[in-house]
PLY file of the C-alpha trace (Angstrom):
ply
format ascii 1.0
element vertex 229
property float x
property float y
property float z
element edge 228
property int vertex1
property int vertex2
end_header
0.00 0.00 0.00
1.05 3.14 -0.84
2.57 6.40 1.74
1.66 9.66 1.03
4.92 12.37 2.39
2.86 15.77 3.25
4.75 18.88 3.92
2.24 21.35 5.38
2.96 24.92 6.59
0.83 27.90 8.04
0.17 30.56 5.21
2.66 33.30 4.29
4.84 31.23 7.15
7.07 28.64 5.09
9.55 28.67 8.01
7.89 26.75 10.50
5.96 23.26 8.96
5.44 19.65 9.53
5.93 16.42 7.84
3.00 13.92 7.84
3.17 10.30 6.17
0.25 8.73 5.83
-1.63 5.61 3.94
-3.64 6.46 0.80
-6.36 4.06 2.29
-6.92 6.38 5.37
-9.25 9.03 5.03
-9.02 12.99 5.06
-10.31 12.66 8.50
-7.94 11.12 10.07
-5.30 13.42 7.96
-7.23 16.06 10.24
-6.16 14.67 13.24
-2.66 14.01 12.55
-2.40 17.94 11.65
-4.67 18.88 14.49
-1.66 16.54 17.06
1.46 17.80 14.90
0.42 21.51 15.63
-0.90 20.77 19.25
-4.51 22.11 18.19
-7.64 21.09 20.40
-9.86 19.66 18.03
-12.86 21.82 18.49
-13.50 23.66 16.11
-14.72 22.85 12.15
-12.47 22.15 9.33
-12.43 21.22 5.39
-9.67 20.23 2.81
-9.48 22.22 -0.48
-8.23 20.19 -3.41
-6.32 22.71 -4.83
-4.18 23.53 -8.11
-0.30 24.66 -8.14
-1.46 28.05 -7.55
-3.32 27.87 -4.31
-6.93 28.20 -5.87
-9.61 26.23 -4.03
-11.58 23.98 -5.03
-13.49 20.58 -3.72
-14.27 21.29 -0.25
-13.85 18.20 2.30
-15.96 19.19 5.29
-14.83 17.36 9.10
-18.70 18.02 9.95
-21.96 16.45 8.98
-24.32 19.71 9.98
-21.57 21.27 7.64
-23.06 19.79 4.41
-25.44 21.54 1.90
-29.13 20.29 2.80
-29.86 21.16 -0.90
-28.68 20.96 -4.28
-27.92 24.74 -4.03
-24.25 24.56 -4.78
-24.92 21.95 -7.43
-27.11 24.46 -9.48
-24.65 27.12 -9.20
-22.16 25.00 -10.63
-19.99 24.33 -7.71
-19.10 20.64 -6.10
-21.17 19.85 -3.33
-18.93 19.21 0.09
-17.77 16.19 0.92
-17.36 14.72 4.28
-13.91 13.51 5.61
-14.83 10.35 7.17
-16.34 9.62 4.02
-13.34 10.53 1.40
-10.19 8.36 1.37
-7.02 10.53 0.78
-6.36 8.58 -2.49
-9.46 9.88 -4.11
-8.05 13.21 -4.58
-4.29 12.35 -5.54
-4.06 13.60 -9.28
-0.09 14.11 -9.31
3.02 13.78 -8.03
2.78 17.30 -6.07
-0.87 17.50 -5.37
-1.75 20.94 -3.52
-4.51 21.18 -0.74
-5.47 23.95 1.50
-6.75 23.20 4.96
-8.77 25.61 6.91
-9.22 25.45 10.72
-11.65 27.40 12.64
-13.70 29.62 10.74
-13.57 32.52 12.78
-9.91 32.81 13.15
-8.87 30.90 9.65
-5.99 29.22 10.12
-4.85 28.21 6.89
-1.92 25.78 5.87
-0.77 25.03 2.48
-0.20 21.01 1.81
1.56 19.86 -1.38
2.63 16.13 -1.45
6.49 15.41 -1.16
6.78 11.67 -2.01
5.03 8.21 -2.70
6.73 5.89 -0.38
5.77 2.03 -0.04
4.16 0.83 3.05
6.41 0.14 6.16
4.95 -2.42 8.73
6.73 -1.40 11.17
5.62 2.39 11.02
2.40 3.91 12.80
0.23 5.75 10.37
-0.28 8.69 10.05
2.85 9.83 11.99
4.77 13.61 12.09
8.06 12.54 10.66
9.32 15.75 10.95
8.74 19.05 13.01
10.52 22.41 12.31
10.16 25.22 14.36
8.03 26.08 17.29
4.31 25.79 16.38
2.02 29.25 16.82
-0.15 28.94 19.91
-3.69 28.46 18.92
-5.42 31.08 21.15
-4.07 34.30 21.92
-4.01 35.57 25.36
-6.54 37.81 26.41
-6.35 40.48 28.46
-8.40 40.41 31.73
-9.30 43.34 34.28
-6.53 41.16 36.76
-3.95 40.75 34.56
-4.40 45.05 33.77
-4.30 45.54 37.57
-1.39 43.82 37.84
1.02 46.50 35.85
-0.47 49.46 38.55
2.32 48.92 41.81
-0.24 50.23 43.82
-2.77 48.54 42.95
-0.97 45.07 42.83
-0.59 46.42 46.39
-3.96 46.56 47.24
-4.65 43.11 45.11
-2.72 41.24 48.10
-4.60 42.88 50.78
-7.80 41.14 51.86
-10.16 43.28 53.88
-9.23 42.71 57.37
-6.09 44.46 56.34
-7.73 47.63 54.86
-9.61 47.62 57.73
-6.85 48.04 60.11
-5.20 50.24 57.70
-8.13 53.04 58.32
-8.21 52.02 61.75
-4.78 53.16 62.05
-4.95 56.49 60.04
-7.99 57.48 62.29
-6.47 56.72 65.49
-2.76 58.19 64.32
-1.73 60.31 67.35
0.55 62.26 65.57
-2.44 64.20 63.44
-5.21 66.70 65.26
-7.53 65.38 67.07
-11.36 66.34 66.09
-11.68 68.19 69.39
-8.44 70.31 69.35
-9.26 70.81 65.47
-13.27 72.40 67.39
-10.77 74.66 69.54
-8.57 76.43 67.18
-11.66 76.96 64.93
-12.82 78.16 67.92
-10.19 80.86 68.46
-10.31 82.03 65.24
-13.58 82.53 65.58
-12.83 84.38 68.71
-10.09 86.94 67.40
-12.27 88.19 64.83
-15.05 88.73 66.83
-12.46 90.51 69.32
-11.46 92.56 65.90
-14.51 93.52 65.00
-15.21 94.98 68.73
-12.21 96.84 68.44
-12.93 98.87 65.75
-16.47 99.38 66.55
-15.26 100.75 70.34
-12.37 103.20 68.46
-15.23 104.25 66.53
-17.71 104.89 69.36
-14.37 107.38 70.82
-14.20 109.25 68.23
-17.76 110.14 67.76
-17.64 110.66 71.81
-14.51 113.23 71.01
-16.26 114.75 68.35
-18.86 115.86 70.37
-17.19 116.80 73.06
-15.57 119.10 71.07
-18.48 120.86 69.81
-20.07 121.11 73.17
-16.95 123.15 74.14
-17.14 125.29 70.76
-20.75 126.18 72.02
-19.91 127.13 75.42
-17.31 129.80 74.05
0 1
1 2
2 3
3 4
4 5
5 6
6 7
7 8
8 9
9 10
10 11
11 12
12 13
13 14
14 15
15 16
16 17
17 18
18 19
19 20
20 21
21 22
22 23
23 24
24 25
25 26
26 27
27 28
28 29
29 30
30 31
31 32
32 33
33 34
34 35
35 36
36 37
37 38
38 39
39 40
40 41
41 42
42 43
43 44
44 45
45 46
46 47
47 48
48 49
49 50
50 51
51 52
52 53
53 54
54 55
55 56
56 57
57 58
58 59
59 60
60 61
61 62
62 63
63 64
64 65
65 66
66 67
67 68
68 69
69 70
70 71
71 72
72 73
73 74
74 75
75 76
76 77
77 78
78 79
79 80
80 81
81 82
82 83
83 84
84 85
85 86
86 87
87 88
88 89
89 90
90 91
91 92
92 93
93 94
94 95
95 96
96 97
97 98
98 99
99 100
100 101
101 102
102 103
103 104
104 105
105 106
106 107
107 108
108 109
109 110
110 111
111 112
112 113
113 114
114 115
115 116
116 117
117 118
118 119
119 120
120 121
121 122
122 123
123 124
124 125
125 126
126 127
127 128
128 129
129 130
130 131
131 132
132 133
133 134
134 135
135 136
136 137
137 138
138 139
139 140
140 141
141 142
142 143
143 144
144 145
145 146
146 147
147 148
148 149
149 150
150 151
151 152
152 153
153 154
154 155
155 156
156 157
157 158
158 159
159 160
160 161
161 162
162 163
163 164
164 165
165 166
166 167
167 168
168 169
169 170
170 171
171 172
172 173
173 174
174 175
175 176
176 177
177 178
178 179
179 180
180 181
181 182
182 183
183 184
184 185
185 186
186 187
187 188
188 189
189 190
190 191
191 192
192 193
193 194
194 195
195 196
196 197
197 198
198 199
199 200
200 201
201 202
202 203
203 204
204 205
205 206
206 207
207 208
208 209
209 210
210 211
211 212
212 213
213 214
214 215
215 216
216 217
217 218
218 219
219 220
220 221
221 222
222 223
223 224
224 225
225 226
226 227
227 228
């Protein structure tokens, strides 16, 4: 039986691929999987094989799920070939030369796309595990990327990754301590200077109003004595 050699790669990233042998009896399901393991994906999200020409252009689509498939003969009419379903399709089916293309897209919503072309046609070896990465270049792309969360913001404030490791018995304390700090004014000495402040103004106020109550007394004085002449 025959051995299909894959090299696969992420698109526009030749630099970092895999190798994947694998029989032409096995299906493009299990082909999923092997890619899915090589790249240390999860498996939980769809998928689908494009067999594709030496430039890249799609075109049969090889779906991983069932609710994935047309439920009409839509895409027939418009002249395109309805899906197919991995489990279904055995890898040999769609081997038309010696570098056969295909494009495999994982996860709709982020798209990860790797470009396959076919290496080699190597016979069977009983003693080899199929399908199996035979080779591994650089470090594979994590799948998710982190997100940022209201803790991990926090975290880059000193102060408050400060307050983060106090619970609230601390805090408490804390205020305890800056209420009862003996070294600040106390509420009723902070009543008695307010006090005297109030108290020197009134005082100021009484002694102009008495310097003014002399000098009308003078002034009259003075023209009682004017009269008296």
């Amino acid at each position: 039986m025959a051995v299909y050699k894959f090299k696969l790669y992420i698109e526009d990233n030749e630099d970092i691929y895999r190798e994947i042998e694998i029989l032409s009896s096995q299906t493009f399901e299990d082909f999923h999987n092997a890619i899915q393991d090589a790249y240390k994906f999860d498996k939980k999200h769809a998928a689908s094989f494009f067999v594709s020409d030496d430039y890249w252009r799609k075109d049969q689509e090889i779906t991983l799920r069932e609710e994935d498939l047309p439920l009409d003969k839509d895409e027939e009419r418009k002249g395109v070939a309805p899906k197919k379903l991995m489990s279904k399709v055995k890898i040999a089916k769609y081997i038309e030369s010696p570098r056969q293309h295909f494009v495999y897209v994982f996860d709709p919503m982020v798209k990860w796309t790797f470009c396959i072309e076919l290496m080699k046609i190597l016979p069977d070896n009983p003693k080899s595990t199929y399908p199996s990465c035979v080779k591994s270049v650089g470090v594979a792309p994590k799948q998710y990327k982190p997100v940022a969360t209201a803790k991990n913001e926090a975290s880059t404030d000193p102060l408050a990754a400060l307050l983060s490791e106090l619970d609230t018995n601390d805090e408490n304390e804390i205020y305890k301590s800056i209420k009862n700090d003996t070294t600040g004014i106390d509420e009723n000495d902070l009543d008695h200077l307010e006090g005297e402040e109030g108290e020197s103004a009134d005082d100021e106020d009484d002694y102009f109003s008495n310097e003014d109550d002399d000098l009308q007394d003078e002034e009259e004085t003075g023209a009682y004595s004017q009269d008296e002449d």
